[in-house]
ZAPA-353718 format. One record per atom (N, C-alpha, C): residue in three letters; x, y, z. Coordinates in steps of 0.1 Angstrom, whole numbers, padded with zeros to 4 digits, always signed. Atoms other than C-alpha are relative to their C-alpha. Last residue first. Example, Ala and Ser with C-alpha at 12.3 -4.5 7.8 and 13.67 -1.06 7.14 Angstrom:
! ZAPA-353718
SER-0009-0011+0000;SER+0137-0011+0071;SER-0008+0011+0008;ALA+0009-0012+0000;ALA+0123-0045+0078;ALA+0009+0012+0000;
This chain:
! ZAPA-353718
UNK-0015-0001-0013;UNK+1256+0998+1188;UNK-0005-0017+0003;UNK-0016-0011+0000;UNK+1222+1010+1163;UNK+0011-0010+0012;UNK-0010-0004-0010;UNK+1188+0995+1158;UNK+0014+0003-0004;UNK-0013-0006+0008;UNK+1157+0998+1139;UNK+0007+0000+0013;UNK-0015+0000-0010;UNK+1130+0969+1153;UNK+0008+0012-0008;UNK-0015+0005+0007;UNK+1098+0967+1134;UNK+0009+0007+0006;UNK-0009-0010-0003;UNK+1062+0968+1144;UNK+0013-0007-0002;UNK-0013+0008-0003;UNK+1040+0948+1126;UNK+0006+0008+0003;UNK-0002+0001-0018;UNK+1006+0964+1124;UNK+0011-0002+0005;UNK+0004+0006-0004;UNK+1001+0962+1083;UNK-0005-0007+0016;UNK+0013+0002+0004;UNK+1014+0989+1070;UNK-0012-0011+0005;UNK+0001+0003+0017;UNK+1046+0985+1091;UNK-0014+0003-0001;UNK+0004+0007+0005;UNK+1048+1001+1128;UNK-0003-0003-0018;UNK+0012-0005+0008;UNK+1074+1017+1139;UNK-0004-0007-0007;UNK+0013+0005+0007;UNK+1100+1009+1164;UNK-0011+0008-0004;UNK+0013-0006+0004;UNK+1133+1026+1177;UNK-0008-0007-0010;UNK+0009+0005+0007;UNK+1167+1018+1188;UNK-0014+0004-0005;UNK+0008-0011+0001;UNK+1202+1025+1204;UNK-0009-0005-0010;UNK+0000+0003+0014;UNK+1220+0996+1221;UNK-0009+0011-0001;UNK-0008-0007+0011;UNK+1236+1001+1250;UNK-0006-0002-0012;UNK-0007+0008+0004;UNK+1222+0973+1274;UNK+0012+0005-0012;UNK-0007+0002-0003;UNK+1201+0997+1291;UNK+0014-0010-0003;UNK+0005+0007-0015;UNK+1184+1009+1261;UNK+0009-0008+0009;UNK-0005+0009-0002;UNK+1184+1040+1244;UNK+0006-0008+0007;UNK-0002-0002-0017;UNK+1159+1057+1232;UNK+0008-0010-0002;UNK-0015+0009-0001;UNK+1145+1063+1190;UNK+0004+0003+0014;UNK-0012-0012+0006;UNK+1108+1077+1188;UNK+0012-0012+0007;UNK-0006-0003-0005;UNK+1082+1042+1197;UNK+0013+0008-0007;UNK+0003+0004-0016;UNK+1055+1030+1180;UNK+0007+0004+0009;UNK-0012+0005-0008;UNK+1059+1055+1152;UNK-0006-0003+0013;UNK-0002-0004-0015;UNK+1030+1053+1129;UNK+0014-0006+0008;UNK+0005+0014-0005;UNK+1037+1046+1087;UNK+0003+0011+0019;UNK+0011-0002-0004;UNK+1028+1089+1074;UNK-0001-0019+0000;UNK+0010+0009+0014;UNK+1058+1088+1052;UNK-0018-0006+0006;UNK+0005-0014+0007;UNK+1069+1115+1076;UNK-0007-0008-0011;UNK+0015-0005-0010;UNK+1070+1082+1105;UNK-0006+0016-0011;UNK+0008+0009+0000;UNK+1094+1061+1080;UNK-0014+0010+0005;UNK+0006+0002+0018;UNK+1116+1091+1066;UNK-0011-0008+0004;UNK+0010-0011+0003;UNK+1118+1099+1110;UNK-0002+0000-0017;UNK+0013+0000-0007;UNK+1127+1065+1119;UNK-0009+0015-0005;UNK+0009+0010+0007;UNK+1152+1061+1090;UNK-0011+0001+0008;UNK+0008-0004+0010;UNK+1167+1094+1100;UNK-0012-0011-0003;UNK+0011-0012-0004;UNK+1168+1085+1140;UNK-0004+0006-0015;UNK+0012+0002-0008;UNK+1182+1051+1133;UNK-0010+0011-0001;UNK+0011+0010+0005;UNK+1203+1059+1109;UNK-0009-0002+0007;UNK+0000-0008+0008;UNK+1226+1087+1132;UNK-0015-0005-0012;UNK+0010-0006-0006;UNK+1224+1065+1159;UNK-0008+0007-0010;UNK-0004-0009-0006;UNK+1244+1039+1133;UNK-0013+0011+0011;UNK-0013-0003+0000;UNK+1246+1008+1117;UNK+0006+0014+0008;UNK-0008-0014+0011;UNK+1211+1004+1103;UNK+0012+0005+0004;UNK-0012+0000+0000;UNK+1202+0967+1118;UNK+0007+0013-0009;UNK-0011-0002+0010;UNK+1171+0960+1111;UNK+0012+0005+0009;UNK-0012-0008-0002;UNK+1149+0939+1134;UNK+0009+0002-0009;UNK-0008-0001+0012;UNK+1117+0920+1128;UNK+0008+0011+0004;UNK-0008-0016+0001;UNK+1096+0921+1160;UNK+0010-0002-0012;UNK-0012+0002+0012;UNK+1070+0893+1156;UNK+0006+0014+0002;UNK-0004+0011-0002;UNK+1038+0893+1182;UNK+0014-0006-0009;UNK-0009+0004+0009;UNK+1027+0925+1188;UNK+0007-0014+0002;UNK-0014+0006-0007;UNK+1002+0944+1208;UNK+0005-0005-0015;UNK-0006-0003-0010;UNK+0966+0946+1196;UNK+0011-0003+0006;UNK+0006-0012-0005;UNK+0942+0928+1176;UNK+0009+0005+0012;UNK+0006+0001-0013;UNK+0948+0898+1158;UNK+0002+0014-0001;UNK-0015-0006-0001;UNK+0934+0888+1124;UNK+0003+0008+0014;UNK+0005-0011-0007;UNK+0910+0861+1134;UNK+0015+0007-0001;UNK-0007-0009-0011;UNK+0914+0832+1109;UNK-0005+0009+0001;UNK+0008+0000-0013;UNK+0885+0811+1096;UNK+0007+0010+0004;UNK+0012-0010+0003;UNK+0895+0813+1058;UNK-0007+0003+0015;UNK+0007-0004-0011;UNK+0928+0799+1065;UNK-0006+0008+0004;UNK-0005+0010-0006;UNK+0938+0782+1032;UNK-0004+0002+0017;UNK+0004+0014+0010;UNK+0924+0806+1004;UNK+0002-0015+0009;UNK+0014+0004+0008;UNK+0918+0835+1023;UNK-0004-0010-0003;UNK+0005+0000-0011;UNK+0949+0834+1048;UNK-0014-0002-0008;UNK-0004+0015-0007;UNK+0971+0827+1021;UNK-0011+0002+0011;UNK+0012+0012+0004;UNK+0959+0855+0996;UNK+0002-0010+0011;UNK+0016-0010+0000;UNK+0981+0888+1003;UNK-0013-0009+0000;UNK+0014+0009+0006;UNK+1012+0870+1012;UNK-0011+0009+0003;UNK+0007-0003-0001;UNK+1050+0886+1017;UNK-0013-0003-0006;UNK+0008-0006+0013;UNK+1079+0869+1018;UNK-0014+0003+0010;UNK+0015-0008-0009;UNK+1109+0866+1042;UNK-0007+0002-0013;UNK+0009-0007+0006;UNK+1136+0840+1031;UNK-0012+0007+0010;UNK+0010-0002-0006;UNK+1163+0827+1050;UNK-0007+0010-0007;UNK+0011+0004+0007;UNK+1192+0814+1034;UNK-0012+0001+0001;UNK-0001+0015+0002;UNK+1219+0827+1054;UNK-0009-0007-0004;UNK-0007+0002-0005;UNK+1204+0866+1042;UNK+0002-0016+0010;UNK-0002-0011-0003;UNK+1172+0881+1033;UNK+0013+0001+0012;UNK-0009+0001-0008;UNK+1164+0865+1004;UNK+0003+0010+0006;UNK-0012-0002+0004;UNK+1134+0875+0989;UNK+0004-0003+0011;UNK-0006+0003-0010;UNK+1096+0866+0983;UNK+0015+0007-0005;UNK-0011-0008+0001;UNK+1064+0878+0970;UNK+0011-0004+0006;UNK-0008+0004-0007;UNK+1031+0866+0970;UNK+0016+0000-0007;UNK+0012-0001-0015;UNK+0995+0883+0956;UNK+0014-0008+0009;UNK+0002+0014-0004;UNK+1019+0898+0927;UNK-0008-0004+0015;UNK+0014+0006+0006;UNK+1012+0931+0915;UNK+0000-0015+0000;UNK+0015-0004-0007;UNK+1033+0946+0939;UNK-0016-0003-0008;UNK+0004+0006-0012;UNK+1063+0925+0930;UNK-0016+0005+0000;UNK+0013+0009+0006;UNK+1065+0947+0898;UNK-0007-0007+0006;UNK+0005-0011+0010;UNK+1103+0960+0905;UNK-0014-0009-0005;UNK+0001-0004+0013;UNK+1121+0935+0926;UNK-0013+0011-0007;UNK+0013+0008+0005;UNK+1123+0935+0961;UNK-0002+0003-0010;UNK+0001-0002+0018;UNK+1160+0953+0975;UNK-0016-0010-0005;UNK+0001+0015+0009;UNK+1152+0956+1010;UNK+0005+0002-0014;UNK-0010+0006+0006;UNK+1165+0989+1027;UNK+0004-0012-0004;UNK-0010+0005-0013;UNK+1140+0998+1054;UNK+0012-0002-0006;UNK-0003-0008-0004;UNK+1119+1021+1024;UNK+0016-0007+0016;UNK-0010-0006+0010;UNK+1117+0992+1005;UNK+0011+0012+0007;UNK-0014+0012-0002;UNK+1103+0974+1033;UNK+0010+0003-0006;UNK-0008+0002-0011;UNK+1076+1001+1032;UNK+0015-0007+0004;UNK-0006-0016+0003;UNK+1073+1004+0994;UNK+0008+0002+0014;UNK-0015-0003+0005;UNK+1069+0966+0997;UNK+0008+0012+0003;UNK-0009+0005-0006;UNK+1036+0972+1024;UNK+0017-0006-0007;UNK-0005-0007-0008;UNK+1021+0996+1002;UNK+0010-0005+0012;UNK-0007-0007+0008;UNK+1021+0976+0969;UNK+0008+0009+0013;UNK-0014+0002+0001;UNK+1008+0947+0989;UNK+0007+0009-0005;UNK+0001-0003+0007;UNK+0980+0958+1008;UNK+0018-0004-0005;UNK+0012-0008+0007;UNK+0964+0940+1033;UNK+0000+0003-0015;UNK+0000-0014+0000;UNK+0997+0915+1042;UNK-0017-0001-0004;UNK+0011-0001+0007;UNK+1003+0883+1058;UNK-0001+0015+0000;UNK+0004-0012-0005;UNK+1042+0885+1068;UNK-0013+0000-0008;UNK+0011-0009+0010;UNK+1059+0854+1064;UNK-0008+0007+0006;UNK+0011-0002-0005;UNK+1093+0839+1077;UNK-0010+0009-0011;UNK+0009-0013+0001;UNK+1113+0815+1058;UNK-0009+0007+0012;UNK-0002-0001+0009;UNK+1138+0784+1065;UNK-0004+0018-0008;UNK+0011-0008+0005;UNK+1143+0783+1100;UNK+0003+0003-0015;
């Protein structure tokens, strides 16, 4: 896998988001309609505000549930539970407060600007 991509609405507010997870995305991005950065063994994740317009003008954006979980990795319970509560006071929705699951691992989802719910985990 080379890249994944994340069709966005709005791009200033969906960086700020990712910013907020602990991306580095350069400064000004948000006035670009596509965006990308390394986000480790070569794998880029970027962000597109136009691709669906200009190339697949038919699509149905979907509706409901989730189909991509992107997972960070914050190192501790302690992370988890601030980053989930800076994310959910910044008024993005918590899909799920931080629990933890039979396998040991401590975690918590909340959805990005754009529906995508996102993995924080711990252990």
């Amino acid at each position: 896998m080379s890249m994944i991509g994340l069709l966005v609405e709005d791009m200033e507010r969906s960086l700020a988001f990712y910013r907020a997870l602990g991306l580095t995305i350069p400064e000004g991005a948000e006035e670009e309609a596509h965006v990308e950065v390394e986000i480790g063994g070569e794998v880029i994740l970027f962000w597109d505000a136009a691709f669906d317009a200009t190339y697949d003008p038919e699509r149905e954006k979907p509706r409901g549930g989730y189909w991509i979980l992107p997972e960070f990795f914050v190192g501790s319970r302690e992370a988890v539970d601030a980053l989930y509560g800076k994310l959910v006071s910044h008024g993005h929705p918590g899909h799920r407060p931080p629990f933890e699951t039979h396998f040991g691992a401590y975690m918590a989802m909340v959805d990005d600007p754009d529906g995508n719910t996102v993995l924080l985990t711990a252990g």
